[in-house]
C-alpha positions in Angstrom: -28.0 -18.2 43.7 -24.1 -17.6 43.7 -24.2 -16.4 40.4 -26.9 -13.7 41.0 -24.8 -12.9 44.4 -21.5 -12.3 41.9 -23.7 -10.2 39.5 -25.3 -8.0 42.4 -21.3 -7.9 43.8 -19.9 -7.1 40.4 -22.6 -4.3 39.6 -22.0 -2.7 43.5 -18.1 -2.6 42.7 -19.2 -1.1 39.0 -21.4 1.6 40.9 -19.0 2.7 43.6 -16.0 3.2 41.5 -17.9 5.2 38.7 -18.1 7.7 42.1 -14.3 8.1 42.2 -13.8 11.6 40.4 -13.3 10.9 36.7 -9.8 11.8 36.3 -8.8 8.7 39.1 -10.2 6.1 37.1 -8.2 4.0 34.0 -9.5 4.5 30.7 -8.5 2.0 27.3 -9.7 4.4 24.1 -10.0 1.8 21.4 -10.5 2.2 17.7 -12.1 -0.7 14.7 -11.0 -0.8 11.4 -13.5 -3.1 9.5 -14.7 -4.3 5.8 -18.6 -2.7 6.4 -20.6 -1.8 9.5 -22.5 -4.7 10.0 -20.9 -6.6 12.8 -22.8 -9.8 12.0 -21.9 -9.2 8.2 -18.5 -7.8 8.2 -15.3 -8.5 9.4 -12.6 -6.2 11.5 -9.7 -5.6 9.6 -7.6 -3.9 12.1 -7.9 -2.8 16.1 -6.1 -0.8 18.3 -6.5 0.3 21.9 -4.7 2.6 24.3 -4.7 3.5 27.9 -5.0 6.5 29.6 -4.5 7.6 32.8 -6.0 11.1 33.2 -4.0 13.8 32.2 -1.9 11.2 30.6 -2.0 8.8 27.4 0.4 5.8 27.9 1.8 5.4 24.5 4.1 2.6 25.6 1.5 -0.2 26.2 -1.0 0.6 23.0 -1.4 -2.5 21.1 -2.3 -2.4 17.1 -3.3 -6.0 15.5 -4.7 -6.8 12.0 -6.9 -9.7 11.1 -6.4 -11.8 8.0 -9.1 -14.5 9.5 -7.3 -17.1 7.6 -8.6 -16.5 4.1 -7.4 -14.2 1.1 -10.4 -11.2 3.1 -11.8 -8.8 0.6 -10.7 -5.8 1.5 -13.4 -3.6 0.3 -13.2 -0.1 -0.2 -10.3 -0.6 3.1 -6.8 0.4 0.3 -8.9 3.6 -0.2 -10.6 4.2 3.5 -8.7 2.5 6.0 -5.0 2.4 4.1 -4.6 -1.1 5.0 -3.6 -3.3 1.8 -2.7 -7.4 1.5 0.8 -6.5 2.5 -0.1 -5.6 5.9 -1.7 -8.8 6.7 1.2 -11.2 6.1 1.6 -11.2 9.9 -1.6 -10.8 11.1 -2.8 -11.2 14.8 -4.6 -14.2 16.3 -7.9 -13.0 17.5 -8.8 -15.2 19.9 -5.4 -14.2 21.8 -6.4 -10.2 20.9 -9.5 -10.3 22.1 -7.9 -12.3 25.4 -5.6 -9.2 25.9 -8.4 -6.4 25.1 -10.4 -8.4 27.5 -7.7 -7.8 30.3 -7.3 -4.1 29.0 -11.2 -3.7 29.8 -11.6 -4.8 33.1 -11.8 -2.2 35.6 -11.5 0.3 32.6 -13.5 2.8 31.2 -13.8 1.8 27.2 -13.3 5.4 25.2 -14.8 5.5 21.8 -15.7 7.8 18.4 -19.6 5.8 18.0 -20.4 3.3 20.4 -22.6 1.8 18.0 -20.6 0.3 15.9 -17.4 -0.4 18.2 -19.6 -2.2 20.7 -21.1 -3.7 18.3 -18.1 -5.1 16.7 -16.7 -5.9 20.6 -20.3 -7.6 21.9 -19.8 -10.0 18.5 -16.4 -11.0 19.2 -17.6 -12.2 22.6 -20.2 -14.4 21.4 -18.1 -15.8 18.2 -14.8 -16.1 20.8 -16.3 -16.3 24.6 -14.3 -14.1 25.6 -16.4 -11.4 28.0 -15.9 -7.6 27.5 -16.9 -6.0 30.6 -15.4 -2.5 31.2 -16.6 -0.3 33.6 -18.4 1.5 31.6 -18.4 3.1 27.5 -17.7 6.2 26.8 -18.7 7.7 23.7 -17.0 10.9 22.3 -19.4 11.3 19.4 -22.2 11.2 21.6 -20.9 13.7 24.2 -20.0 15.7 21.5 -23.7 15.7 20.0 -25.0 16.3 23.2 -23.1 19.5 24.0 -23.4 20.9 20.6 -27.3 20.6 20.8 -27.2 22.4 23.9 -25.6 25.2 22.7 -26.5 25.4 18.6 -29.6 23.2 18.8 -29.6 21.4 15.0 -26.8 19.3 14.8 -25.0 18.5 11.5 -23.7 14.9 10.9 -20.6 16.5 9.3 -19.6 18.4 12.7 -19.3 14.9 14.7 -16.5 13.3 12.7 -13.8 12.6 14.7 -11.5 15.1 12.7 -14.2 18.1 13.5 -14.5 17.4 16.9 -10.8 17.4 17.8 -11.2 21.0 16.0 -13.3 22.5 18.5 -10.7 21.8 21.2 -7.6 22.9 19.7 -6.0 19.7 19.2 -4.3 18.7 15.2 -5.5 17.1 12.5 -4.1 13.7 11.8 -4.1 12.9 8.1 -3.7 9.5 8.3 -6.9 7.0 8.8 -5.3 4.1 10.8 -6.7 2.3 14.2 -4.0 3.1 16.3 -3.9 7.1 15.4 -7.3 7.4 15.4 -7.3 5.3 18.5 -4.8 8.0 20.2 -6.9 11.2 18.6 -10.0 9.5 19.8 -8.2 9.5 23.8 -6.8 12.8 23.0 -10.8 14.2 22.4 -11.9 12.5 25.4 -9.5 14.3 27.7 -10.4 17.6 25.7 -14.3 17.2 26.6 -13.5 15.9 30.2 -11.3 19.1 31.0 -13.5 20.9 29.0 -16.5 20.2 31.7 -16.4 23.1 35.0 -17.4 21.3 37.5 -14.3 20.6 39.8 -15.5 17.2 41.9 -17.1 15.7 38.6 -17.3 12.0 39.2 -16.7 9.2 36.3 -20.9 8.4 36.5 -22.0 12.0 35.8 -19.2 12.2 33.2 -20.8 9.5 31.5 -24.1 10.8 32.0 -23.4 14.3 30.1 -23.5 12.0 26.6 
């Protein structure tokens, strides 16, 4: 009974601060570097994650780790996608204690991402392989806001106008050549504060922010 009395608690605490207006609420934009995108297959090569505090991306605490999960790892395809070679993994990160500090990013945070699908994904199987819980407020998903606005306005949507590259287009914002976790990690934060600013409504709370996906 105390457990379902924490859960009930929790999800009340959840509820009421997704009513704060958007822009007073912490956000982590996080980005997964991995070897397919499978998260019960596959492993992640790299992560990064960066908070932001609306109108402002704290640069100063982002955190980048790789993962050389103790074996010689196949990169894949990574040299040619992701940039990363065997080099970069001489000091890799531990991630049980990565996962320990994302966990502490999280909490209380809104989690920013470019495809839920497969960074959630990679972030739900972490928990279960490490037990380490990822509970942010909430996960916001740029691609899918994106998507959403562009079928209001064009209808058909192409897959090739949802890369992260395209959408930062549509707002203005630069083109970073480089693929890498932490920049896309920062581009990624950088679109989400494009499409929040981008919305009219003045009092626009965190909830119906989340809701416009």
């Amino acid at each position: 009974m105390a457990s379902w009395l924490q859960h009930l608690a929790n999800w009340y605490d959840r509820r009421q601060q997704l009513k704060q207006p958007w822009q007073q609420l912490r956000y982590v934009a996080l980005d997964i570097e991995s070897t397919g995108l499978s998260p019960t297959k596959h492993d992640i090569l790299s992560i990064a994650w960066v908070s932001i505090q609306p109108p402002a991306i704290q640069l100063g605490n982002a955190q980048y780790h790789v993962f050389a999960h103790g074996q010689d790892i196949d990169l894949g395809q990574s040299p040619t996608i992701h940039g990363l070679t065997k080099d970069d993994f001489i000091h890799s990160s531990d991630p049980k204690q990565t996962f320990a500090m994302l966990s502490r990013a999280l909490n209380d945070a809104v989690m920013v991402c470019h495809h839920k699908g497969m960074d959630w994904g990679f972030l739900k199987q972490a928990e279960k392989v490490y037990g380490i819980p990822m509970k942010p407020l909430a996960v916001f998903d740029t691609l899918a806001f994106e998507k959403k606005q562009l079928e209001k306005t064009e209808g058909a949507v192409r897959k090739d106008s949802l890369t992260l590259s395209t959408c930062r287009k549509r707002y203005g914002l630069p083109d970073y050549h480089s693929h890498h976790a932490l920049t896309d990690a920062i581009a990624c934060g950088e679109l989400f504060l494009a499409q929040g600013y981008s919305v009219n409504e003045r009092e626009l709370t965190a909830k119906h922010l989340l809701l416009k996906r």
